[in-house]
Biotite code that builds the C-alpha atoms (Angstrom):
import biotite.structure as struc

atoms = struc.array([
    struc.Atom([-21.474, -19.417, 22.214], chain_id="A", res_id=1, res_name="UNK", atom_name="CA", element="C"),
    struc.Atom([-19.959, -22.631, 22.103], chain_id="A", res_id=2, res_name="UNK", atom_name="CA", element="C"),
    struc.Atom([-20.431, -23.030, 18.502], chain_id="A", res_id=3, res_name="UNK", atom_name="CA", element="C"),
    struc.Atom([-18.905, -19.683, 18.350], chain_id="A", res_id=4, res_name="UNK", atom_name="CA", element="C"),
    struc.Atom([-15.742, -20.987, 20.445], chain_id="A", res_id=5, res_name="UNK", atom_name="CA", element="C"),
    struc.Atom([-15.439, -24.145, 18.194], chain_id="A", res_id=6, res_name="UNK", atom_name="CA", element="C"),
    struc.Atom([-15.166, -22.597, 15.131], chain_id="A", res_id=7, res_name="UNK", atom_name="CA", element="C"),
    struc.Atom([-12.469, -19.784, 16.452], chain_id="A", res_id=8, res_name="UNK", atom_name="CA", element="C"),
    struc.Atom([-10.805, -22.825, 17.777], chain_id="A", res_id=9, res_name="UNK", atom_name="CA", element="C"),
    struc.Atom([-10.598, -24.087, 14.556], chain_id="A", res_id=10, res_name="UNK", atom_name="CA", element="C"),
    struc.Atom([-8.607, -21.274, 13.183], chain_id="A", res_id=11, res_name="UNK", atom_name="CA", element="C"),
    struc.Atom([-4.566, -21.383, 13.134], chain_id="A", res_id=12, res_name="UNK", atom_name="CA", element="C"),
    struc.Atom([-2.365, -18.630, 13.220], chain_id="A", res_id=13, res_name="UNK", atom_name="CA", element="C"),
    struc.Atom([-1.770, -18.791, 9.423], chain_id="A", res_id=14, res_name="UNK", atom_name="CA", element="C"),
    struc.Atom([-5.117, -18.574, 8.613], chain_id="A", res_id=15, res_name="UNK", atom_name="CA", element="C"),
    struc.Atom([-4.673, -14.459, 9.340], chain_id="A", res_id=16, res_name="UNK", atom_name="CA", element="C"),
    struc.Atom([-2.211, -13.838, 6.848], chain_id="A", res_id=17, res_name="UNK", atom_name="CA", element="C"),
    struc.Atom([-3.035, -12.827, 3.136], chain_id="A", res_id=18, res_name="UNK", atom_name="CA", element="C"),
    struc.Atom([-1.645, -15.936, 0.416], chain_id="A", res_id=19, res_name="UNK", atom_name="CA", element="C"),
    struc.Atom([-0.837, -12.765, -1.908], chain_id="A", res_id=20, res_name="UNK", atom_name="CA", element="C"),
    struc.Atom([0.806, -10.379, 0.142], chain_id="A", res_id=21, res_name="UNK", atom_name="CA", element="C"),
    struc.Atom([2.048, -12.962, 2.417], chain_id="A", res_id=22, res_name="UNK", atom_name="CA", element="C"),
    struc.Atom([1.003, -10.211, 5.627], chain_id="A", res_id=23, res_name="UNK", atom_name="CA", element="C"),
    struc.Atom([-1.570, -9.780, 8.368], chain_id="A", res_id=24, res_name="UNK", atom_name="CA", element="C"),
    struc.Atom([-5.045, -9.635, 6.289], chain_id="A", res_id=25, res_name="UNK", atom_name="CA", element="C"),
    struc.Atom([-6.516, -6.027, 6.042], chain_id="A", res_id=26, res_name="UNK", atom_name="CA", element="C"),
    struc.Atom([-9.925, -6.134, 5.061], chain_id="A", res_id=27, res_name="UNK", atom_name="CA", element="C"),
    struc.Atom([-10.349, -9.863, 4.244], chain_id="A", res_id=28, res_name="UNK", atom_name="CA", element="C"),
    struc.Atom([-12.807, -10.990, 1.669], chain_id="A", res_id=29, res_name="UNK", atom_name="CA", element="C"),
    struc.Atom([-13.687, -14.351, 0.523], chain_id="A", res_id=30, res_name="UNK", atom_name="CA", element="C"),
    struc.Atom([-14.099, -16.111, -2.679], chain_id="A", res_id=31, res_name="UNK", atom_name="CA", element="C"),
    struc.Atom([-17.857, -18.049, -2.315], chain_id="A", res_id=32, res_name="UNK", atom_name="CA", element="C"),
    struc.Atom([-17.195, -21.062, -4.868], chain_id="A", res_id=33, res_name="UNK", atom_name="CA", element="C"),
    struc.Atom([-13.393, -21.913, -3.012], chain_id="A", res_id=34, res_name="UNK", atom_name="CA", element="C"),
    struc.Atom([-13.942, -20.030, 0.270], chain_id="A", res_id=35, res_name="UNK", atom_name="CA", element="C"),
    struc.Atom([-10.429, -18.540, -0.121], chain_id="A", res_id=36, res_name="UNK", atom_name="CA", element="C"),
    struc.Atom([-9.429, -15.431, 2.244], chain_id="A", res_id=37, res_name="UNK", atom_name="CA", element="C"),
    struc.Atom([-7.439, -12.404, 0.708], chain_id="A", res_id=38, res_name="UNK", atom_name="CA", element="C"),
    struc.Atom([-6.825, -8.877, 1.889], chain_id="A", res_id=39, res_name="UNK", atom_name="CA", element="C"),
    struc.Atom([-9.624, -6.995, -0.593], chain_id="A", res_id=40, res_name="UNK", atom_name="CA", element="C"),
    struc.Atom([-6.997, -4.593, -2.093], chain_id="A", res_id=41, res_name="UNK", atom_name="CA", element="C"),
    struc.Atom([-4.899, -8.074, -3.059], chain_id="A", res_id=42, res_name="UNK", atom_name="CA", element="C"),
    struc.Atom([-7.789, -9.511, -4.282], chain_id="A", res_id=43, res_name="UNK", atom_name="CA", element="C"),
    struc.Atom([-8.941, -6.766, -6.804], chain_id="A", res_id=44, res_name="UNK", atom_name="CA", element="C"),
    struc.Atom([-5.405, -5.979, -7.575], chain_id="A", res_id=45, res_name="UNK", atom_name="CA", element="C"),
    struc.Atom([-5.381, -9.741, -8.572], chain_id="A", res_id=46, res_name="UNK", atom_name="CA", element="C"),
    struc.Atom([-8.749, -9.705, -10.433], chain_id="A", res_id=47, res_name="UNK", atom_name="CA", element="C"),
    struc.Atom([-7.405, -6.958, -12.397], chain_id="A", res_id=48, res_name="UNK", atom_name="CA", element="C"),
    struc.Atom([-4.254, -9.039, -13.601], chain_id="A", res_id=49, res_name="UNK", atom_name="CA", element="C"),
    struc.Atom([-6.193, -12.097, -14.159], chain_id="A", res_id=50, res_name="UNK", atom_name="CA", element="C"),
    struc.Atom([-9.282, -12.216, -14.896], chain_id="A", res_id=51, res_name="UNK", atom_name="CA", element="C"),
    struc.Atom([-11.644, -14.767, -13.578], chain_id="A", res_id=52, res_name="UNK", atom_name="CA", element="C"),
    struc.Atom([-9.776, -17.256, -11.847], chain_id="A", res_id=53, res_name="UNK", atom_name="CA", element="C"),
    struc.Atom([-8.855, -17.730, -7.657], chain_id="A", res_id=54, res_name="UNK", atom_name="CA", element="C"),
    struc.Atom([-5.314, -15.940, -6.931], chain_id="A", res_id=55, res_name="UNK", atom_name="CA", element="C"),
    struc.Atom([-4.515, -19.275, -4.875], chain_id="A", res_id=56, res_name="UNK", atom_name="CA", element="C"),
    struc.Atom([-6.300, -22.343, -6.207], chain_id="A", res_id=57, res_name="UNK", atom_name="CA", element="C"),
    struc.Atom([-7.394, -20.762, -10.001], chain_id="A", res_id=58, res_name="UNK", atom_name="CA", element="C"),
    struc.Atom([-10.857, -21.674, -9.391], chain_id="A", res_id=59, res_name="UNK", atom_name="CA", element="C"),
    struc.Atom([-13.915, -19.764, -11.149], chain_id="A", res_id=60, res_name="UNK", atom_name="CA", element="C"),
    struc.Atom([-14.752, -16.277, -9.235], chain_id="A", res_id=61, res_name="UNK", atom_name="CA", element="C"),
    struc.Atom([-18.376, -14.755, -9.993], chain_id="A", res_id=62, res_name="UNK", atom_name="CA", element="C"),
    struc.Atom([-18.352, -11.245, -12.109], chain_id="A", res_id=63, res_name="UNK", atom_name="CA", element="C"),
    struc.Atom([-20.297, -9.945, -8.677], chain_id="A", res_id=64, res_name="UNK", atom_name="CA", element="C"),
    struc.Atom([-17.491, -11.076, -6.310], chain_id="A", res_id=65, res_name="UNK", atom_name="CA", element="C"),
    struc.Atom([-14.821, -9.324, -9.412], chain_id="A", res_id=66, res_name="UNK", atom_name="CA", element="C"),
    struc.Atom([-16.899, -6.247, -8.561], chain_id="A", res_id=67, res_name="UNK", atom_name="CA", element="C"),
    struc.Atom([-18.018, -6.043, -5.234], chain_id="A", res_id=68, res_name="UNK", atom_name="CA", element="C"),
    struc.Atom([-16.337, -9.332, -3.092], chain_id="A", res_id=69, res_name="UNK", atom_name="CA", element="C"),
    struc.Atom([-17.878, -10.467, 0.142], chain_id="A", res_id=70, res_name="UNK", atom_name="CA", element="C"),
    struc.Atom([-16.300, -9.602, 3.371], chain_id="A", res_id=71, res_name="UNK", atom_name="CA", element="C"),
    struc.Atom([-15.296, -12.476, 5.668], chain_id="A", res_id=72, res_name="UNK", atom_name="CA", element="C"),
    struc.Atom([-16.714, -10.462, 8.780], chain_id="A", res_id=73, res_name="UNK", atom_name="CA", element="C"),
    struc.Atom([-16.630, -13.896, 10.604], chain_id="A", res_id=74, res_name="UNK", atom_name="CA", element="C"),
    struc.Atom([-12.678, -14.116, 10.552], chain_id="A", res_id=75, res_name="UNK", atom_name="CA", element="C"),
    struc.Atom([-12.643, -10.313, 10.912], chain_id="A", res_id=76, res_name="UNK", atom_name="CA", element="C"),
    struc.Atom([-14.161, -10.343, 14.180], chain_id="A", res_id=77, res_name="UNK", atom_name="CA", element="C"),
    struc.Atom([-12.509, -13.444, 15.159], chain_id="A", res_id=78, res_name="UNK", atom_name="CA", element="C"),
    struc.Atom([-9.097, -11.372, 14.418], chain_id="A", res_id=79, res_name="UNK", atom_name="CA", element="C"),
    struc.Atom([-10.479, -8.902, 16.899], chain_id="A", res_id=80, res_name="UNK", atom_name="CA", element="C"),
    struc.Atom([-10.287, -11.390, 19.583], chain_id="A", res_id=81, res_name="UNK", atom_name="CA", element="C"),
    struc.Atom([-7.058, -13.025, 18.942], chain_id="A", res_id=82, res_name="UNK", atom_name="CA", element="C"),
    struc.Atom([-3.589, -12.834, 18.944], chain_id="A", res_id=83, res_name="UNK", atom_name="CA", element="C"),
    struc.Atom([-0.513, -13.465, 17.223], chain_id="A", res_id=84, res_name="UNK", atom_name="CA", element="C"),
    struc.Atom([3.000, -13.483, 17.949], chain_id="A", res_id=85, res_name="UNK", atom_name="CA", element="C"),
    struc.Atom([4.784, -10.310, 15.567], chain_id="A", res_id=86, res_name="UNK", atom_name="CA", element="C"),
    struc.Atom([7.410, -11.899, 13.474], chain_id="A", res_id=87, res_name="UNK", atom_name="CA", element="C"),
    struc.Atom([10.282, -10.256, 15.040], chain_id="A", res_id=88, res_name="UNK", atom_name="CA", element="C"),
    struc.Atom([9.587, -9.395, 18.497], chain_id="A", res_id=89, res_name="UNK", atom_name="CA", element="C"),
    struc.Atom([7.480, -12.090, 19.752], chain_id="A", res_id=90, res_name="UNK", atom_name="CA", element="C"),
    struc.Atom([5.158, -9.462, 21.444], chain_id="A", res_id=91, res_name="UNK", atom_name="CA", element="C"),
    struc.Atom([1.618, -10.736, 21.602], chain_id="A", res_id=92, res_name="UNK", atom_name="CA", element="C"),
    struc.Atom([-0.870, -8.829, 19.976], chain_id="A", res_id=93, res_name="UNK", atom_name="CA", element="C"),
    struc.Atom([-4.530, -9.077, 18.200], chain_id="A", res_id=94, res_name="UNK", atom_name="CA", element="C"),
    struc.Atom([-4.306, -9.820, 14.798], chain_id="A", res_id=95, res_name="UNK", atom_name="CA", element="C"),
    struc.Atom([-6.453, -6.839, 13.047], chain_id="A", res_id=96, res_name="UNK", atom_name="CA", element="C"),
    struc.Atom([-3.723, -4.460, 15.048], chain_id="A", res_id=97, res_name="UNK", atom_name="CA", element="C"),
    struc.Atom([-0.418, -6.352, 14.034], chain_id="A", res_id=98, res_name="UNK", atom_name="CA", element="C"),
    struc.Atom([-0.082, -4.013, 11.234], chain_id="A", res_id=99, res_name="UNK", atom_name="CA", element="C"),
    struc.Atom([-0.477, -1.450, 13.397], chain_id="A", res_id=100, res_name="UNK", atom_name="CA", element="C"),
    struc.Atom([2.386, -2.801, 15.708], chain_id="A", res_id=101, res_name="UNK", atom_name="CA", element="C"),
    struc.Atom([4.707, -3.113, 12.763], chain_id="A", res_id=102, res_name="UNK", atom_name="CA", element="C"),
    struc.Atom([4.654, -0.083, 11.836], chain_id="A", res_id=103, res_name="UNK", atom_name="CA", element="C"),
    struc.Atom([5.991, 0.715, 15.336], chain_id="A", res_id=104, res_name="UNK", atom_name="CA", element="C"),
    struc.Atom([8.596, -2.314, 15.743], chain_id="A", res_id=105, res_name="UNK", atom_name="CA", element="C"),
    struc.Atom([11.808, -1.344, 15.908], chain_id="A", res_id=106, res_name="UNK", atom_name="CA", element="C"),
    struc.Atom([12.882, -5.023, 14.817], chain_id="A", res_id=107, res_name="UNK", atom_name="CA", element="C"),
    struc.Atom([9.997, -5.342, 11.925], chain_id="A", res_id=108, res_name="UNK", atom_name="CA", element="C"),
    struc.Atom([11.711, -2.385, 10.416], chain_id="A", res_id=109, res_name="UNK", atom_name="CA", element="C"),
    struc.Atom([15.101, -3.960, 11.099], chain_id="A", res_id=110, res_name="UNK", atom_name="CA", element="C"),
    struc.Atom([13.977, -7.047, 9.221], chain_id="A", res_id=111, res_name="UNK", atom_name="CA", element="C"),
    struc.Atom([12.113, -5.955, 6.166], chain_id="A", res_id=112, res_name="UNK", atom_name="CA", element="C"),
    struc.Atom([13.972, -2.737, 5.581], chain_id="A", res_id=113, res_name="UNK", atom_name="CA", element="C"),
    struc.Atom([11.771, -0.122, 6.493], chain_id="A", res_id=114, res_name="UNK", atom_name="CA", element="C"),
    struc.Atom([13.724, 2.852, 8.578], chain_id="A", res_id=115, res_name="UNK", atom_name="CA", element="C"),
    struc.Atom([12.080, 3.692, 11.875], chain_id="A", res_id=116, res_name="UNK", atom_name="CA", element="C"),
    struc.Atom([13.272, 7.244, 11.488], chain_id="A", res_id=117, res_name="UNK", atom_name="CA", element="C"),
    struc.Atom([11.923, 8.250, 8.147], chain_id="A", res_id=118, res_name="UNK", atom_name="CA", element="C"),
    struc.Atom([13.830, 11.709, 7.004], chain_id="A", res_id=119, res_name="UNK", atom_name="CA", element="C"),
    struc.Atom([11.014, 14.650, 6.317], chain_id="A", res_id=120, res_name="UNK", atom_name="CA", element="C"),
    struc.Atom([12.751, 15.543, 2.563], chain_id="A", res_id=121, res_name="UNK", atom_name="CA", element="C"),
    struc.Atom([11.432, 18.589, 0.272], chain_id="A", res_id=122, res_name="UNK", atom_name="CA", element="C"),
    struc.Atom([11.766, 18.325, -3.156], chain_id="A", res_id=123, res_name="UNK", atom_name="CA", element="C"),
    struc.Atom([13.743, 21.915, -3.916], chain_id="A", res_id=124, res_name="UNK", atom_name="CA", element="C"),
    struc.Atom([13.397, 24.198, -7.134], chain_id="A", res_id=125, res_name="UNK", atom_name="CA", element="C"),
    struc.Atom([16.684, 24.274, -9.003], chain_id="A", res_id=126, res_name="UNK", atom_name="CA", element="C"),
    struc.Atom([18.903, 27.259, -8.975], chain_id="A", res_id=127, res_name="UNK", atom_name="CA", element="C"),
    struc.Atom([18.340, 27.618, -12.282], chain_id="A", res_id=128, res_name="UNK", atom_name="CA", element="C"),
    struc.Atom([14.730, 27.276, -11.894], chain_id="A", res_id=129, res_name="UNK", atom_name="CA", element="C"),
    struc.Atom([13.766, 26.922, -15.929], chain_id="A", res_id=130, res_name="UNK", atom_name="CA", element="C"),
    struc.Atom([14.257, 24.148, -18.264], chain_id="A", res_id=131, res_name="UNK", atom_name="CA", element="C"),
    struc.Atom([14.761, 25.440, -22.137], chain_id="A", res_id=132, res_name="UNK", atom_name="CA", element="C"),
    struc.Atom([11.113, 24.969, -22.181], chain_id="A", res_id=133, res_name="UNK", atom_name="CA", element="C"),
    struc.Atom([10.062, 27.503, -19.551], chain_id="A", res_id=134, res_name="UNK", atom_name="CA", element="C"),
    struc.Atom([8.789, 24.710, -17.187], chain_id="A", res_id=135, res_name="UNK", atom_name="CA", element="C"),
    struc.Atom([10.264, 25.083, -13.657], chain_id="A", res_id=136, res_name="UNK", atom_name="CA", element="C"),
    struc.Atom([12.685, 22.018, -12.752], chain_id="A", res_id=137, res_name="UNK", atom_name="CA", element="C"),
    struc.Atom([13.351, 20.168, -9.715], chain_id="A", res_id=138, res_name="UNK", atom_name="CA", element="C"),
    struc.Atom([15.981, 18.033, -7.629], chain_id="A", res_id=139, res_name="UNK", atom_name="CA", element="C"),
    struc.Atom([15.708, 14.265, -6.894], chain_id="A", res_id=140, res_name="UNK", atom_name="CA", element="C"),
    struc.Atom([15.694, 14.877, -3.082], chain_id="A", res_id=141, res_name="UNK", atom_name="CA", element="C"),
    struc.Atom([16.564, 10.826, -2.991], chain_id="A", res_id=142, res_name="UNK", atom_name="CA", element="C"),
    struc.Atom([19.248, 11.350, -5.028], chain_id="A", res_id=143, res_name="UNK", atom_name="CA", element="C"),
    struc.Atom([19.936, 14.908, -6.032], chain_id="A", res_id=144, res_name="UNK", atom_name="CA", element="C"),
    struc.Atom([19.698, 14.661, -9.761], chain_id="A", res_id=145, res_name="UNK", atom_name="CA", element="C"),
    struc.Atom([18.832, 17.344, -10.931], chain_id="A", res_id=146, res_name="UNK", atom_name="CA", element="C"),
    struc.Atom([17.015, 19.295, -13.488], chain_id="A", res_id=147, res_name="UNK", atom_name="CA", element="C"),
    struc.Atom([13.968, 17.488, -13.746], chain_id="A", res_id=148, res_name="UNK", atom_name="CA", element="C"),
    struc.Atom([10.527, 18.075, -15.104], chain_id="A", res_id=149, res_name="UNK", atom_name="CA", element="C"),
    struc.Atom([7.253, 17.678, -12.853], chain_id="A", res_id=150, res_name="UNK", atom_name="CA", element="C"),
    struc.Atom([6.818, 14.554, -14.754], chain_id="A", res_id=151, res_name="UNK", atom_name="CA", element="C"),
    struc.Atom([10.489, 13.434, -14.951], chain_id="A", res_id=152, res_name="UNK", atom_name="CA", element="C"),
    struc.Atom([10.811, 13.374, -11.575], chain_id="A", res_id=153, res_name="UNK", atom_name="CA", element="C"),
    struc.Atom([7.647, 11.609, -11.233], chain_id="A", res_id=154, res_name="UNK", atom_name="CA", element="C"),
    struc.Atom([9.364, 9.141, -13.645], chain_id="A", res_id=155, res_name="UNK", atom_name="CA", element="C"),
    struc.Atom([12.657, 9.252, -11.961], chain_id="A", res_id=156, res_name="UNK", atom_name="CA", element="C"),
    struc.Atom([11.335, 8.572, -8.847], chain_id="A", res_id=157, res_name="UNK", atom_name="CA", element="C"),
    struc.Atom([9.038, 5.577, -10.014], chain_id="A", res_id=158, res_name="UNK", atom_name="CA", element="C"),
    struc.Atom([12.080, 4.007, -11.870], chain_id="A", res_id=159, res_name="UNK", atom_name="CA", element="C"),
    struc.Atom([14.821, 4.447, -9.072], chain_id="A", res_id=160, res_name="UNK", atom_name="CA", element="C"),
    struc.Atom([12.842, 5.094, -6.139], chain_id="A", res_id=161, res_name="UNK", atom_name="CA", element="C"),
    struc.Atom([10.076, 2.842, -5.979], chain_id="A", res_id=162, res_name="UNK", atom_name="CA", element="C"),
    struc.Atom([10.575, 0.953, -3.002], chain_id="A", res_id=163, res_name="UNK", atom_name="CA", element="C"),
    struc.Atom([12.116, 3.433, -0.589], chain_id="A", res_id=164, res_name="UNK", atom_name="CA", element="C"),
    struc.Atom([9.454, 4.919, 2.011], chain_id="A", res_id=165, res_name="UNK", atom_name="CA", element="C"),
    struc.Atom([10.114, 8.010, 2.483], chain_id="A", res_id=166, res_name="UNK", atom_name="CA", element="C"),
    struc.Atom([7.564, 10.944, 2.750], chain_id="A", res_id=167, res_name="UNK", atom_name="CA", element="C"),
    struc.Atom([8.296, 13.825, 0.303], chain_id="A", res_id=168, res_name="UNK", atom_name="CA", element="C"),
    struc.Atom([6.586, 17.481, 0.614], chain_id="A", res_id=169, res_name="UNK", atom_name="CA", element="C"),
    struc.Atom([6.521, 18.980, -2.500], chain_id="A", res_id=170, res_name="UNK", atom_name="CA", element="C"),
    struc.Atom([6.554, 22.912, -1.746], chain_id="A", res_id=171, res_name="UNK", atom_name="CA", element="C"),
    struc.Atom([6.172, 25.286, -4.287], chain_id="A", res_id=172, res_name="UNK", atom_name="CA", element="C"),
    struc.Atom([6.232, 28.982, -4.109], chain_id="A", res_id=173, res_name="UNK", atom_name="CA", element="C"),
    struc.Atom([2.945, 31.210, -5.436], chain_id="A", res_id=174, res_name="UNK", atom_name="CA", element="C"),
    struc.Atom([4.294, 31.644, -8.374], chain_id="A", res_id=175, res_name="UNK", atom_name="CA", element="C"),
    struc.Atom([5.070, 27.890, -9.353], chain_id="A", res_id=176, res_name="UNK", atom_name="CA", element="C"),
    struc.Atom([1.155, 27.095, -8.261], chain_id="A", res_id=177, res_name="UNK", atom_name="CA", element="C"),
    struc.Atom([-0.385, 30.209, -10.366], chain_id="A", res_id=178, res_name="UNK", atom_name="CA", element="C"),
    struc.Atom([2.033, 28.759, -13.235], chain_id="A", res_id=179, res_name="UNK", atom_name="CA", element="C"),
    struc.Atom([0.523, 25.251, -12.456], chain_id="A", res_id=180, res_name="UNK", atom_name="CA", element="C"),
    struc.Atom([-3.099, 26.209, -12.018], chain_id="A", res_id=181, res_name="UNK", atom_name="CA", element="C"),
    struc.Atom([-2.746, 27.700, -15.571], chain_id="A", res_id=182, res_name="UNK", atom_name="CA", element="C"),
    struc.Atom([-0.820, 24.884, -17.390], chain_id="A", res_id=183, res_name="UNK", atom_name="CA", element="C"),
    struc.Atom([-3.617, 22.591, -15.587], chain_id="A", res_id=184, res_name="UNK", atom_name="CA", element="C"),
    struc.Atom([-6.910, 24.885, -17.256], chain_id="A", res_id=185, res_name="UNK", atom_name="CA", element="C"),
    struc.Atom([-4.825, 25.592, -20.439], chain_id="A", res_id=186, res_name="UNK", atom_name="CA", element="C"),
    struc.Atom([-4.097, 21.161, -20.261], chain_id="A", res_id=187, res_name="UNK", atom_name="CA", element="C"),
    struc.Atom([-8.545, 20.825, -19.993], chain_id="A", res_id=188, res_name="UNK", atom_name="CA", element="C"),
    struc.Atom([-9.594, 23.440, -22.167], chain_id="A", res_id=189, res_name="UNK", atom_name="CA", element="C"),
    struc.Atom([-7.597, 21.807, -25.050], chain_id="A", res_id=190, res_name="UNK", atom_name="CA", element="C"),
])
């Protein structure tokens, strides 16, 4: 127990937060040669960019750990029983909920530009309904362009849109899905 309370003790508040993403660590793993922590998803992500070398310190990471890396299950329970002060409120709360609380906090959102009322948008089906090629078109519900592909707006959206949260329902009537369904079976046959 004491052992237990000496090495929490040893822990600062900075020592919850991911050196990648710069946030709260979600799922942390750690790097066995440097003992680095990283959020896993950061990690791989990182791994996949660059090959065999520590995101923070460049130092050599295992094929196994590039695979499969180690949770820190230590700092994750220790994150269970401490707390942190959120960025912008100043509330106190554990660390493995803080992203929890921010995506509640008013001034979180405030700060790092993510609305707190999030619009419920549907992606409509053009009046017109039919590009040249037959394919039913769509309107940016972002920005209203219109006449867009399935995959153009898919495009559209990833080139204008990419960093504006907002929740889309895509709703299409029967016939648009039975058109869909067949494209999709005519797309795996070839």
């Amino acid at each position: 127990m004491a052992e237990e309370l000496s090495t929490a003790t040893s822990y600062t508040e900075d020592d919850f937060y991911c050196p990648v993403c710069q946030d709260v660590l979600k799922t942390p793993v750690r790097t066995s040669a440097c003992q680095h922590v990283f959020c896993r998803k950061c990690f791989l992500t990182a791994m996949r960019e660059s090959g065999i070398h520590c995101p923070l310190c460049r130092g050599n990471v295992t094929r196994k750990e590039r695979a499969c890396p180690e949770r820190a299950l230590d700092l994750e329970n220790i994150m269970r029983k401490f707390s942190g002060s959120c960025r912008c409120c100043a509330k106190q709360i554990k660390f493995y909920r803080m992203r929890h609380h921010y995506k509640s906090c008013k001034k979180y959102q405030d700060e790092y530009g993510v609305s707190s009322i999030i619009p419920n948008l549907q992606i409509s089906q053009d009046s017109g309904g039919n590009s040249s090629s037959g394919h039913p078109t769509f309107k940016c519900p972002l920005c209203q362009e219109s006449n867009l592909t399935r995959q153009r707006l898919l495009d559209h959206c990833n080139s204008n849109h990419l960093f504006q949260i907002v929740p889309v329902n895509l709703q299409l009537d029967e016939e648009t899905q039975y058109q869909t369904a067949v494209e999709e079976s005519f797309q795996v046959n070839i």
